[in-house]
N, C-alpha and C positions, 0 to 999 in steps of 0.2 A: 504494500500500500504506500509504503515509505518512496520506492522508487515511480510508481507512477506518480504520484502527487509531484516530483520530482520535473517526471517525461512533458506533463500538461505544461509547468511554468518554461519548461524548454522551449515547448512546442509553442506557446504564447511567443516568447520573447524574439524565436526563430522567425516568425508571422509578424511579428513587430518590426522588427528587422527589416525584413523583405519589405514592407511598406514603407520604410523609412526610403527604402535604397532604389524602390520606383520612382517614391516625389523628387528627391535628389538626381535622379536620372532625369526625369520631365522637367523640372527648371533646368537643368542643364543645356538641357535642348533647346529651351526657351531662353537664357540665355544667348548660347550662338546664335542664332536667329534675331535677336534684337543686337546684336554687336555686326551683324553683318547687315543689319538697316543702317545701323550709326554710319559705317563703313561706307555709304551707300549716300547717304545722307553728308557728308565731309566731301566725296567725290563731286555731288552735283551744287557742292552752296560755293558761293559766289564772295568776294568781299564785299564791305557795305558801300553803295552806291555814290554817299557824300559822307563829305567827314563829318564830326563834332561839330564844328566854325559852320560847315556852309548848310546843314539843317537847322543851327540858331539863327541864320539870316535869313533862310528861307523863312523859318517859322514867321520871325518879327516880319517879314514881310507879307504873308500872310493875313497875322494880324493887322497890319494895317489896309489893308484890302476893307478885310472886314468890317474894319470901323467905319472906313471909308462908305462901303454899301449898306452899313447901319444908318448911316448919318443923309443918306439920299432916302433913304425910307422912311426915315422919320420926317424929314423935309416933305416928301408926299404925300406921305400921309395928313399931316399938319395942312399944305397946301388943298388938298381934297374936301377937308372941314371947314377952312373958310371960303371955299367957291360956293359949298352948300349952303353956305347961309345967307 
């Protein structure tokens, strides 16, 4: 009784095991697989387009667009309310 009691926790721990060394094998694979996207992804990127400097100029430039065509809409709109009246 002594050694089966024994054989079961064997047999458990052998069953554990082998579970362990499946999920270890499938992330494995799923590793390689995502390093060979990276891999793949490094191949096709590009450097960035404009530096630091000339996306802050563009931005501010931008920004003043903006304000610019805020400031005509507001004018129309303004203009719009006193023709109506």
């Amino acid at each position: 009784m002594f050694w089966k009691k024994k054989d079961n926790q064997l047999d458990k721990l052998v069953k554990q095991m082998n579970q362990i060394y499946k999920s270890v094998n499938k992330y494995g694979k799923y590793i390689e697989e995502l390093s060979k996207d990276v891999a793949i992804l490094k191949k096709d990127s590009h450097p960035p387009v404009f530096t630091k400097e000339q996306y802050d100029k563009l931005d501010e430039r931008v920004k003043t667009m903006e304000a610019f065509f805020d400031n005509i809409e507001k004018i129309s709109s303004e203009y719009i309310k006193d023709v109506g009246n």
